[in-house]
C-alpha positions as CSV (number, residue, x, y, z in Angstrom):
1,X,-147.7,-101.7,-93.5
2,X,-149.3,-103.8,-90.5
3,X,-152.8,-105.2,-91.3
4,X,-155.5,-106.4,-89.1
5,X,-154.9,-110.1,-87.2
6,X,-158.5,-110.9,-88.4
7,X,-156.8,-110.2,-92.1
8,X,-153.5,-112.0,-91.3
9,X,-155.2,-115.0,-90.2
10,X,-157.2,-115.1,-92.9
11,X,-154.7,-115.4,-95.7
12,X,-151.7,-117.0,-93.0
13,X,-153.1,-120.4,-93.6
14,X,-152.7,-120.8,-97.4
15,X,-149.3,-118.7,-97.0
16,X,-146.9,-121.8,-97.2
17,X,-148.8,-123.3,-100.1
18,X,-149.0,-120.2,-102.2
19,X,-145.8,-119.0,-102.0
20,X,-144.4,-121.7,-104.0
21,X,-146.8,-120.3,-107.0
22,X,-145.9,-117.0,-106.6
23,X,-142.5,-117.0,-105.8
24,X,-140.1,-117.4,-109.3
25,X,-138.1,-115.3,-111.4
26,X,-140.5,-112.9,-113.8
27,X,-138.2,-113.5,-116.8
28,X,-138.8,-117.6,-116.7
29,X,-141.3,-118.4,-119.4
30,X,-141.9,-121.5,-118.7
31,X,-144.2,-121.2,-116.0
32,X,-145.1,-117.7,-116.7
33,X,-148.5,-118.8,-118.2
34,X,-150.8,-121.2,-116.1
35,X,-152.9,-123.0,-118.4
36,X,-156.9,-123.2,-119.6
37,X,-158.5,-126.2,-118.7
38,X,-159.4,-128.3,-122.2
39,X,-162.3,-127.4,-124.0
40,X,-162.9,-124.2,-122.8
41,X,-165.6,-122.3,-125.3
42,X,-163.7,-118.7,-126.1
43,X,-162.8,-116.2,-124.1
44,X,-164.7,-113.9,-121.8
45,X,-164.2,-110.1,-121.8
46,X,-164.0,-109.6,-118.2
47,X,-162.8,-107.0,-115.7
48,X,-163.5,-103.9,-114.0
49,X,-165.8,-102.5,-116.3
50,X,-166.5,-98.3,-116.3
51,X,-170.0,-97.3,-115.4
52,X,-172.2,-97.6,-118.1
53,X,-170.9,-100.2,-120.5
54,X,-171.8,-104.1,-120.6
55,X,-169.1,-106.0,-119.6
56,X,-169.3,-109.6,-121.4
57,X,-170.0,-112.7,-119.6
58,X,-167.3,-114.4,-118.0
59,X,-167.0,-117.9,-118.2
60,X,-166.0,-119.6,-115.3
61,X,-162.7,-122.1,-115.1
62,X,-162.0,-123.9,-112.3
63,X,-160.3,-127.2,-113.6
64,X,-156.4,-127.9,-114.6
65,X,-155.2,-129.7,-117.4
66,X,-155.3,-133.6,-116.9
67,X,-151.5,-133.6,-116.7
68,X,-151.4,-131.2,-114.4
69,X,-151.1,-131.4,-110.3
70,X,-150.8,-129.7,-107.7
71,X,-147.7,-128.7,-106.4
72,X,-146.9,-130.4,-102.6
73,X,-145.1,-128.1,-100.3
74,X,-141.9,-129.3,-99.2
75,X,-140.4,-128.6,-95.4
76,X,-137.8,-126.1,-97.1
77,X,-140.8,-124.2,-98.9
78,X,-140.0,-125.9,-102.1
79,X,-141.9,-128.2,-104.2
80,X,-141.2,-132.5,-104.4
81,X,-139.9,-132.5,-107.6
82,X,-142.4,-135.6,-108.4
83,X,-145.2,-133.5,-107.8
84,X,-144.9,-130.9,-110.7
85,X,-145.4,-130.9,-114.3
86,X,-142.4,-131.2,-116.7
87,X,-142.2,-127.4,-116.9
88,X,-142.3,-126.5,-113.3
89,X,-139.4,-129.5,-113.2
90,X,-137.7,-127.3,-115.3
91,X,-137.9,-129.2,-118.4
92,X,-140.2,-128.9,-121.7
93,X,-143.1,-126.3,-121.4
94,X,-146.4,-127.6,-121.0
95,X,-148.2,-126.9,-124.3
96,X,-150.3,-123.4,-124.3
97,X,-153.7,-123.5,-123.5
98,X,-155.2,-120.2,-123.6
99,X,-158.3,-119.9,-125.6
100,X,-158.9,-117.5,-128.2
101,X,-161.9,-115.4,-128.1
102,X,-164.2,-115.9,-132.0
103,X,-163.1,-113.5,-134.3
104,X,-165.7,-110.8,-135.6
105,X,-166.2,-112.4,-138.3
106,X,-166.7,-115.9,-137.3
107,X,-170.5,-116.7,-137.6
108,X,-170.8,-118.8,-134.6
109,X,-169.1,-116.2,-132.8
110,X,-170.8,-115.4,-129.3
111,X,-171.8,-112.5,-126.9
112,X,-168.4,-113.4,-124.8
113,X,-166.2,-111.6,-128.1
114,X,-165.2,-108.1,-126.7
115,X,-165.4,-107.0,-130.5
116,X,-169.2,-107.5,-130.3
117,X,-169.5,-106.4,-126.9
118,X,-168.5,-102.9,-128.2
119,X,-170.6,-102.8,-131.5
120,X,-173.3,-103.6,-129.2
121,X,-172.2,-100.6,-126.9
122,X,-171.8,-98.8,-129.8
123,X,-175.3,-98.9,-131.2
124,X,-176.9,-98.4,-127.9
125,X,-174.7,-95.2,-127.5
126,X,-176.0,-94.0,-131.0
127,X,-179.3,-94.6,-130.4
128,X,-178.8,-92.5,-127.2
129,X,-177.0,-89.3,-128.8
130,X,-179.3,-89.5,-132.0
131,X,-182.0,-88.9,-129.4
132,X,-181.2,-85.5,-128.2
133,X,-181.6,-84.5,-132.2
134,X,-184.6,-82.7,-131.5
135,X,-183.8,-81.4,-128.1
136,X,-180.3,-80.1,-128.5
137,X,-179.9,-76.1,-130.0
138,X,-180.0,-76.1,-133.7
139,X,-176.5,-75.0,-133.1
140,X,-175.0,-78.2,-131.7
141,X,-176.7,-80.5,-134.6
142,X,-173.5,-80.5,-136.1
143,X,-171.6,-81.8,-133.0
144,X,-174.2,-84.8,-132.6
145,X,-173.4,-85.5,-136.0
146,X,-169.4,-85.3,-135.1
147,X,-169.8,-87.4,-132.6
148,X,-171.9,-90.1,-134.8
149,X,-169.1,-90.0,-137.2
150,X,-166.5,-90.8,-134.9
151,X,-168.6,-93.2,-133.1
152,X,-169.0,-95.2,-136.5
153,X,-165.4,-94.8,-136.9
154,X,-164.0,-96.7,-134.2
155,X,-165.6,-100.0,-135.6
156,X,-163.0,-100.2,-137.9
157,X,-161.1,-103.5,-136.7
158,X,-157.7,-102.0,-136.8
159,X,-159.2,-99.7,-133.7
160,X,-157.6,-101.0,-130.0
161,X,-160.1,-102.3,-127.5
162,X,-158.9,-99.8,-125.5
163,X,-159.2,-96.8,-128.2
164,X,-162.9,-97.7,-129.2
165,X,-164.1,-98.1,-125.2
166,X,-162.3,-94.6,-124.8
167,X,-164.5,-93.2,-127.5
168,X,-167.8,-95.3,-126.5
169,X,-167.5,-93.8,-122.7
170,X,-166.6,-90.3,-123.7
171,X,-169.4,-89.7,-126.3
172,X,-171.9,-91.5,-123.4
173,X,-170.8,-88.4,-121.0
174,X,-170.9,-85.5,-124.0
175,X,-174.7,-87.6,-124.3
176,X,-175.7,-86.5,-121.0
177,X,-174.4,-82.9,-121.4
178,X,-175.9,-82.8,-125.0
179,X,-179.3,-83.7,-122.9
180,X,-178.6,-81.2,-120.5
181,X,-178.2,-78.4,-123.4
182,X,-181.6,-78.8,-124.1
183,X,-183.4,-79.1,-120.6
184,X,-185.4,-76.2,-119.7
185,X,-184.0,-76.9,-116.3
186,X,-180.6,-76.0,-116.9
187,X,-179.5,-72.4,-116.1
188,X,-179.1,-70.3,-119.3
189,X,-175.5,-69.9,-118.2
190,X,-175.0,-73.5,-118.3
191,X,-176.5,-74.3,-121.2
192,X,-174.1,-71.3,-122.6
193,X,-171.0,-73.1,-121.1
194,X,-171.9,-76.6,-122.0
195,X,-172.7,-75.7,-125.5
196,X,-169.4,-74.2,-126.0
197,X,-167.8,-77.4,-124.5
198,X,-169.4,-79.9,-126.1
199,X,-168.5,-78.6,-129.3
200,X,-164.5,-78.3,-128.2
201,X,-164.8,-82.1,-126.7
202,X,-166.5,-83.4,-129.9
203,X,-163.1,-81.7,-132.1
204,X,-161.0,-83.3,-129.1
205,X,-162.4,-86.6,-129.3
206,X,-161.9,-86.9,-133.3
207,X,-158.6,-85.1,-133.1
208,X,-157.7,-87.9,-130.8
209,X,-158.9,-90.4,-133.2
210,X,-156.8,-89.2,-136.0
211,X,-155.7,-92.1,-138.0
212,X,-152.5,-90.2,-139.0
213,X,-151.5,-89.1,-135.6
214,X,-148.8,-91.7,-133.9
215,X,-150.8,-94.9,-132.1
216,X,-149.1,-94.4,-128.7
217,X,-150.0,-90.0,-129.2
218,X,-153.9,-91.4,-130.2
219,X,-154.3,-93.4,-127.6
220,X,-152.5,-91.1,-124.7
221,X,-155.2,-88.3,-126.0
222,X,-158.2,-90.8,-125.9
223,X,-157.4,-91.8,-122.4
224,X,-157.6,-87.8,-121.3
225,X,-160.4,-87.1,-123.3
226,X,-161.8,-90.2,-121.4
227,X,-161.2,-88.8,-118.3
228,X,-162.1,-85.3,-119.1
229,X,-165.2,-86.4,-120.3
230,X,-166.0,-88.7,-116.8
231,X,-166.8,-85.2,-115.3
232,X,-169.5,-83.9,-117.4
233,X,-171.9,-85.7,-115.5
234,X,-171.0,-84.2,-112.4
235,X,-171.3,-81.1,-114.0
236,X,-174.7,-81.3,-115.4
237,X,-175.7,-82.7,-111.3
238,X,-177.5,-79.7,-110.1
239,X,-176.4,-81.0,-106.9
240,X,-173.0,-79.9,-107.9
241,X,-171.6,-76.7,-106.0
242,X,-171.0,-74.1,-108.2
243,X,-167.4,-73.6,-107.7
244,X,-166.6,-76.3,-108.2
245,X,-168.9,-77.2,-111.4
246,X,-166.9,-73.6,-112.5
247,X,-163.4,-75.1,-112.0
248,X,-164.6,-78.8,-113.9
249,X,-165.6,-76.2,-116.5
250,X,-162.4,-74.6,-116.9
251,X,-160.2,-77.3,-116.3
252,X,-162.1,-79.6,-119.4
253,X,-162.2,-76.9,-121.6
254,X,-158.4,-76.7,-120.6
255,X,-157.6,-80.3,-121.6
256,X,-159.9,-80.4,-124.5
257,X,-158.4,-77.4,-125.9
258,X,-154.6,-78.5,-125.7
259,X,-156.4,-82.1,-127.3
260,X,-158.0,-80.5,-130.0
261,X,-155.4,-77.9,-130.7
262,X,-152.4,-80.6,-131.2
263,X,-150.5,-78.5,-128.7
264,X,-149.2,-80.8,-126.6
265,X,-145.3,-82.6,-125.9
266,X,-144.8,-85.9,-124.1
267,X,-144.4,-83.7,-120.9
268,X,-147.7,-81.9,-121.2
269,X,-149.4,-85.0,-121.7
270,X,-148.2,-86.7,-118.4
271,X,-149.4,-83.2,-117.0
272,X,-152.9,-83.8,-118.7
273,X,-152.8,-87.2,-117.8
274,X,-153.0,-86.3,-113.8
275,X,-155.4,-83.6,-114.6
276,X,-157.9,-85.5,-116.0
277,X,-157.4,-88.5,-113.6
278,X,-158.4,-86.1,-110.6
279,X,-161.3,-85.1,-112.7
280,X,-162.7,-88.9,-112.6
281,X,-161.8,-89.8,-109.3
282,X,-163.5,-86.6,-107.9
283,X,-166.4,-87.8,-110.5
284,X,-166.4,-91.6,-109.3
285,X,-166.0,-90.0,-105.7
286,X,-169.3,-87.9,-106.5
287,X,-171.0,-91.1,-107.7
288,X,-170.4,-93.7,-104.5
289,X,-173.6,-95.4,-102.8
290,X,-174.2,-94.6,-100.0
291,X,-173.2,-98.4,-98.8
292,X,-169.4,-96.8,-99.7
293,X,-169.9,-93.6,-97.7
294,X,-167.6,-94.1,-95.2
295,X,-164.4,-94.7,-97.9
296,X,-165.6,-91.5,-100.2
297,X,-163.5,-88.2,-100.9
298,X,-163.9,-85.8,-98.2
299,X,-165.1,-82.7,-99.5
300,X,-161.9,-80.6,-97.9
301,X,-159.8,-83.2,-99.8
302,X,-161.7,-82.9,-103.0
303,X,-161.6,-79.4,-103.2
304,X,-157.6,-79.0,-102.6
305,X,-156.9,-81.1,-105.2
306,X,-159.8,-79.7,-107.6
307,X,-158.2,-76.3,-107.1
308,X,-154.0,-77.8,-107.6
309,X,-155.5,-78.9,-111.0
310,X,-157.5,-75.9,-111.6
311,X,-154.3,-74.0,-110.7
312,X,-152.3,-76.1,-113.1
313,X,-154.9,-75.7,-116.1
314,X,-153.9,-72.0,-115.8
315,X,-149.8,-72.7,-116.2
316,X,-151.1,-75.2,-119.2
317,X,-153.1,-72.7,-121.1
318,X,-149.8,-70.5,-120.8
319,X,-146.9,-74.2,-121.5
320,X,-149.6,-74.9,-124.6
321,X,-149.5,-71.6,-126.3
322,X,-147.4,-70.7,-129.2
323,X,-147.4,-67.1,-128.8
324,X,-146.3,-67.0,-125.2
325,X,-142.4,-66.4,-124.9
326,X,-140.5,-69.4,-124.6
327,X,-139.1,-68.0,-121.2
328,X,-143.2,-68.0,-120.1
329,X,-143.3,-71.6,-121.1
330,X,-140.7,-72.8,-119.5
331,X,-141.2,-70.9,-116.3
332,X,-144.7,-72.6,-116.5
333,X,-143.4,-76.1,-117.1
334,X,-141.7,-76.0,-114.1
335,X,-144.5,-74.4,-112.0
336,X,-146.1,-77.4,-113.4
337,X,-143.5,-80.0,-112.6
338,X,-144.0,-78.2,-108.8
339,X,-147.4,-78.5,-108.2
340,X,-147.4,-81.9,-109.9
341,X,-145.4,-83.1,-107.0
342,X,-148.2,-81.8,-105.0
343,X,-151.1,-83.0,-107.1
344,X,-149.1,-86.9,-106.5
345,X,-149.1,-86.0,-102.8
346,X,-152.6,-85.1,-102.0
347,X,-153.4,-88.1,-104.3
348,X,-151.7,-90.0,-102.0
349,X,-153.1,-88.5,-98.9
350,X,-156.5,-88.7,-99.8
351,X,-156.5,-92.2,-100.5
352,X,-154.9,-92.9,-97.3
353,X,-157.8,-91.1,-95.2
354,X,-160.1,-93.6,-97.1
355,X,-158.3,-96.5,-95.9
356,X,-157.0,-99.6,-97.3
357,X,-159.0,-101.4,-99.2
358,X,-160.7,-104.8,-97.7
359,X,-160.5,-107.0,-100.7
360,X,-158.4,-110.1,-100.9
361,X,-155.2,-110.5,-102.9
362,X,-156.6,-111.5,-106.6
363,X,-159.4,-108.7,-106.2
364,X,-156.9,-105.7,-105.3
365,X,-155.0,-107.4,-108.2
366,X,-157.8,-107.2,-110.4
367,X,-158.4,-103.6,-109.5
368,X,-154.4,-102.4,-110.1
369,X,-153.8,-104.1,-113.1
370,X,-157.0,-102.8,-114.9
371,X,-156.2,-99.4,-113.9
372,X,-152.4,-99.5,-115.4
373,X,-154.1,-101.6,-118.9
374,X,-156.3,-98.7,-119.5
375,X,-153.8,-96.1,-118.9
376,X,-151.5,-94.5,-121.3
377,X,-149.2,-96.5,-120.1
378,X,-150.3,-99.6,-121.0
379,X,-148.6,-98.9,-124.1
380,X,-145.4,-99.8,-122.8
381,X,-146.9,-103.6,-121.2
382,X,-146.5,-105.7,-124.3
383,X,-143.2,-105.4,-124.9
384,X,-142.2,-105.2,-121.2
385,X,-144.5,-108.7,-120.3
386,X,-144.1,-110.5,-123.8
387,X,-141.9,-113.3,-121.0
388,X,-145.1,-113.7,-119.4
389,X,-147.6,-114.5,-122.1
390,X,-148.7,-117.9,-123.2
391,X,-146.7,-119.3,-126.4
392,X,-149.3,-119.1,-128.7
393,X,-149.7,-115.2,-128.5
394,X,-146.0,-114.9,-129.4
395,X,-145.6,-115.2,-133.0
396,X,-148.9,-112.7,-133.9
397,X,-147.3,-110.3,-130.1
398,X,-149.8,-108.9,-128.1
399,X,-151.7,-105.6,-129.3
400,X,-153.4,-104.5,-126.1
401,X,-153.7,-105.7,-122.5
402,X,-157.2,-105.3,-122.0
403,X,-158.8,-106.4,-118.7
404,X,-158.5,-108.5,-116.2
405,X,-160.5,-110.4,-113.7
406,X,-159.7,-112.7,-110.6
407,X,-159.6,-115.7,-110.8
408,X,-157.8,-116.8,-107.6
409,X,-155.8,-115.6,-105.4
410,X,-152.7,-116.4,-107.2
411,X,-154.5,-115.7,-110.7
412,X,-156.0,-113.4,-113.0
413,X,-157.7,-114.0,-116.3
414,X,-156.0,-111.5,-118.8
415,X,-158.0,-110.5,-122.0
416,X,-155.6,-109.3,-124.4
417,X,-155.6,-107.8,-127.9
418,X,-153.1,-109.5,-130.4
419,X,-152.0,-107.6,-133.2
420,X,-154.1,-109.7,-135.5
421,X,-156.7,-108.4,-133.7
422,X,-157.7,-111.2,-132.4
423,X,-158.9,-111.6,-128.7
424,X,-157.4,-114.3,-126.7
425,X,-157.4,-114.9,-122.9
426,X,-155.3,-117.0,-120.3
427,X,-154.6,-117.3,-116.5
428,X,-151.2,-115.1,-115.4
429,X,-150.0,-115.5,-112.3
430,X,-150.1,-112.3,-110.1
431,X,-146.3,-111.8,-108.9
432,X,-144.8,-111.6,-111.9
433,X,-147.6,-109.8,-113.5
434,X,-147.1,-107.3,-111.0
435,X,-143.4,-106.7,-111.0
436,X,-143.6,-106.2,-114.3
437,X,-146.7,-103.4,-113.9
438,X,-144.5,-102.4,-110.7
439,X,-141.8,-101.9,-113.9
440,X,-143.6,-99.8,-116.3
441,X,-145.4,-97.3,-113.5
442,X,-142.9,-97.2,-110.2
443,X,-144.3,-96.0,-107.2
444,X,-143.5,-92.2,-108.2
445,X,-145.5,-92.6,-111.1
446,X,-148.3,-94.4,-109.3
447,X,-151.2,-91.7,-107.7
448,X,-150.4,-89.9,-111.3
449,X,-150.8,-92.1,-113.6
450,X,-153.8,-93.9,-112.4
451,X,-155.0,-92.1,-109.5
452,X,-156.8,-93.6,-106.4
453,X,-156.5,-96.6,-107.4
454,X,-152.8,-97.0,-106.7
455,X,-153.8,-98.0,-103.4
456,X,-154.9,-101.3,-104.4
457,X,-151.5,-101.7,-106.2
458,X,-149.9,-101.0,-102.9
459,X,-152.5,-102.9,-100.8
460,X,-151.4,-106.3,-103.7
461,X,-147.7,-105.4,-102.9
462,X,-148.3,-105.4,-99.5
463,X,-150.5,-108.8,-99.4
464,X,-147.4,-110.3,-101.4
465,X,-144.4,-108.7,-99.2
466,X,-145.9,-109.7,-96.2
467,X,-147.8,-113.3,-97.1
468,X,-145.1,-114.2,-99.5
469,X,-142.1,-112.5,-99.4
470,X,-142.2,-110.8,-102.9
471,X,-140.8,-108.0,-103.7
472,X,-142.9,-105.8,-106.1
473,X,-140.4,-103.0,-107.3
474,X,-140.5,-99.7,-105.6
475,X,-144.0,-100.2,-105.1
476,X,-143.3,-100.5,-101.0
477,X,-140.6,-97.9,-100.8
C-alpha cells in the first residue's frame, strides 16, 4: 500500500535504527519484554477507553534500566555486540521489571488500580440508573432493579476486567433508554418498543453473567451484549431516521433474544459477533465531531450494511429456533455464512472510503491491539503470547489482556489481568505483539471480528512491511 512521501519521510529517518528493535523471532523470550524503569509507582490502566468511562491515569516512563543501552546500528543492520545487554547478546535474561498495579485490597492502593477505576465507574453508573426510579413506567422498576443486581455483581474479584467494563458500559446505554422510557418527548411507540427491550437486554445482560455458563461463552455474550447495547443511544437520538432506528430495534431485540434465550452455538455467536460490531461502528459513526467529518460513515454505506445485518437478524431468528426444522436451520446457516462474506466486504469497503488513518506506528498499534483485547477473541491471546510476557507474570499466567497504550513507536504499555487477579503492566514490543494478534484474528477474521478498526491493524502492518521489513501474518495479503 503506497503512503504519502510527506509520511515516508517522516518515519524513513529512524527506519535503520528501529528495525533492529523490531525485527526478531516472536517465540524468543528473552527480549520479548522490554523492561520498566526502577522505581516505577504501580501500574496505570491505560488505553483506548469507550465513551463514557474514566480511564485511569497513566504514568509516564521514559527512562531504561541503568544496565541498559541503546543498541548502535551496525553497517549490516545489526547491532555491535558490545552495545547490548546480556540478553539481547543472547545470554541470561535481564531480570523482569514490570510493575504490578496495588491489589484491591492494599490500603495504600491508588486511583491508577483498574480494580478501583471500575468500582468507581460502577457507583457512578448506579447512581445514574437508580435515578430514573421515579421516571421510568412502574412496569420497568423491576428491570432497574435487574440491572442494580447485576451491576453489584460484577464487583466480585473473580469477575475479568474485561467482563465487568462489558457490564458497566451496557447498563450506561440501557440508562439512557431507561431515561428515554420516561420522557414525555418520546413517541408513545417508542416508549412501547424500548420498554419491551430494555427488559429483554436486562435478562441478556445477567444471562451473560451467569456464573455457571463456561468463561470463554460469558464473556463472548458480554462482548455482544456490549455492542448491542452501544446502539441504544442512537436509538433514543430523535435525530435518528426512522428506518433505521426500526432496523437497530429489530436487530437488538434479535441479539438479545438469542443472549437471553441460551440459543446460541460457537457459529451463531461469530454471526452475532459481526452483528453487533456494525451496530457500534454505525453508533460511533453517528457520534463523530464534526472536527472527524470528513473520515465518518457515509450514509449510503451505513445503510447497506445496516440492512445485510438486519437481513441476517431474520436468518438468526429462524438458525436460533428450536421448533424450526433442522433443514430450515441449516438452509439459514448458510444464507448466513453468505451474507457474512458480504457483511466482511462492505466492512472493508467502507473503511477504505474513510481513508487510512494518519496516526504514527505505536498509535495505530494502540488502536488494533485494544480492539482484538476487548474482543471475544482475546480469549485465545494468553496462551498464544505467554512467549511474550515478562517473567514474572508466568508462574500466576495471564488472566486478561486488557489495554494498551503507546508508548513509542516501537512500544506499547500492556495492562494485563493475571489469574490471581492481580493487575500488572510492562512495555511489549510492537512486532511480535502483532504477529501474534495477526495469529489469533487473520486477515479474514479482521473487519468481523473487530470491525472498522481493522484498518489500523492493516495501516501497523503496513508501517512495519514497508519501514521494517516485518511480516505481520496474512494481515497484508
Amino acid at each position: 500500500m503506497a503512503r504519502t512521501s510527506r509520511r515516508r519521510a517522516v518515519h524513513h529517518v529512524n527506519a535503520s535504527f528501529l528495525a533492529v528493535t523490531l525485527a526478531f523471532p516472536v517465540g524468543l523470550t528473552a527480549t520479548a519484554a522490554v523492561l520498566q524503569a526502577p522505581g516505577a509507582s504501580g501500574t496505570s490502566a491505560v488505553g483506548t477507553t469507550p465513551p463514557g468511562t474514566t480511564p485511569p491515569s497513566p504514568q509516564p516512563d521514559t527512562s531504561l534500566p541503568p544496565s541498559t543501552s541503546s543498541p548502535t546500528p551496525a553497517p549490516d543492520g545489526g547491532t555491535s555486540a558490545s552495545s547490548g545487554t546480556a540478553s539481547e547478546q543472547g545470554n541470561t535474561p535481564s531480570p523482569d521489571r514490570s510493575s504490578p498495579s496495588p491489589r484491591s485490597d492494599d490500603p495504600g492502593r491508588g486511583d491508577t488500580d483498574p480494580v478501583t477505576q471500575q468500582r468507581k465507574q460502577i457507583d457512578a453508573t448506579a447512581t445514574r440508573l437508580n435515578g430514573t426510579k421515579d421516571e421510568v413506567p412502574e412496569e420497568l422498576a423491576p428491570t432497574v432493579d435487574e440491572l442494580a443486581t447485576t451491576l453489584e455483581a460484577v464487583k466480585d474479584p473473580g469477575t475479568s476486567l474485561r467482563d465487568r467494563q462489558g457490564v458497566i458500559e451496557s447498563v450506561g446505554h440501557l440508562t439512557t433508554a431507561l431515561k428515554a422510557t420516561g420522557d414525555d418527548a418520546t413517541p408513545p411507540r417508542l416508549r412501547k418498543e424500548l420498554t419491551s427491550l430494555v427488559r429483554q437486554m436486562s435478562s441478556a445482560l445477567k444471562a451473560g453473567h451467569d456464573a455457571q455458563a463456561p468463561a470463554e461463552e460469558r464473556s463472548s455474550d458480554l462482548v455482544i451484549m456490549q455492542r448491542t447495547a452501544a446502539a441504544l443511544d442512537l436509538i433514543c437520538d430523535p435525530r435518528t431516521p426512522a428506518k433505521l432506528r426500526g432496523q437497530l430495534l429489530a436487530i437488538s431485540a434479535g441479539l438479545s433474544g438469542a443472549v437471553a434465550g441460551g440459543r446460541q452455538t460457537a457459529s451463531l455467536r461469530g454471526f452475532e459477533g459481526q452483528m453487533g460490531i456494525v451496530q457500534s461502528d454505525v453508533a460511533e459513526a453517528q457520534e463523530a465531531s464534526p472536527a472527524s467529518a470528513a473520515a465518518a460513515m457515509r450514509p449510503e454505506h451505513r445503510d447497506e450494511l445496516v440492512q445485510l445485518v438486519h437481513d441476517q437478524n431474520e436468518k438468526l431468528r429462524v438458525a436460533g429456533d428450536p421448533q424450526s426444522s433442522s433443514k430450515d436451520r441449516a438452509e439459514a446457516e448458510k444464507d448466513m455464512r453468505d451474507r457474512s462474506a458480504r457483511i466482511s466486504d462492505k466492512q472493508e469497503e467502507t473503511a477504505a472510503a474513510r481513508g487510512r488513518s494518519e496516526d504514527p506506528l505505536g498509535k495505530a498499534a494502540e488502536v488494533c491491539t485494544n480492539a482484538i483485547f476487548k474482543s471475544p477473541s482475546g480469549s485465545e491471546l494468553p496462551e498464544e503470547l505467554k512467549d511474550l510476557v515478562p517473567g514474572s507474570w508466568r508462574p500466576q499466567g495471564v488472566k486478561d489482556f486488557w489495554t494498551s497504550k503507546e508508548k513509542s513507536n516501537t512500544l506499547l504499555d500492556v495492562l494485563a489481568e493475571l489469574r490471581n487477579d492481580q493487575s500488572v503492566s510492562a512495555p511489549i514490543k510492537i512486532a511480535p505483539l502483532m504477529t501474534g494478534l495477526a495469529r489469533v484474528v487473520p486477515r479474514s477474521d479482521l473487519f468481523s471480528t473487530i470491525g472498522e478498526r481493522a484498518s489500523y491493524c492493516l495501516s501497523t502492518a503496513t508501517y512495519l512491511d514497508e519501514d521494517y521489513g516485518v511480516s505481520v501474518g496474512t494481515w497484508l495479503e
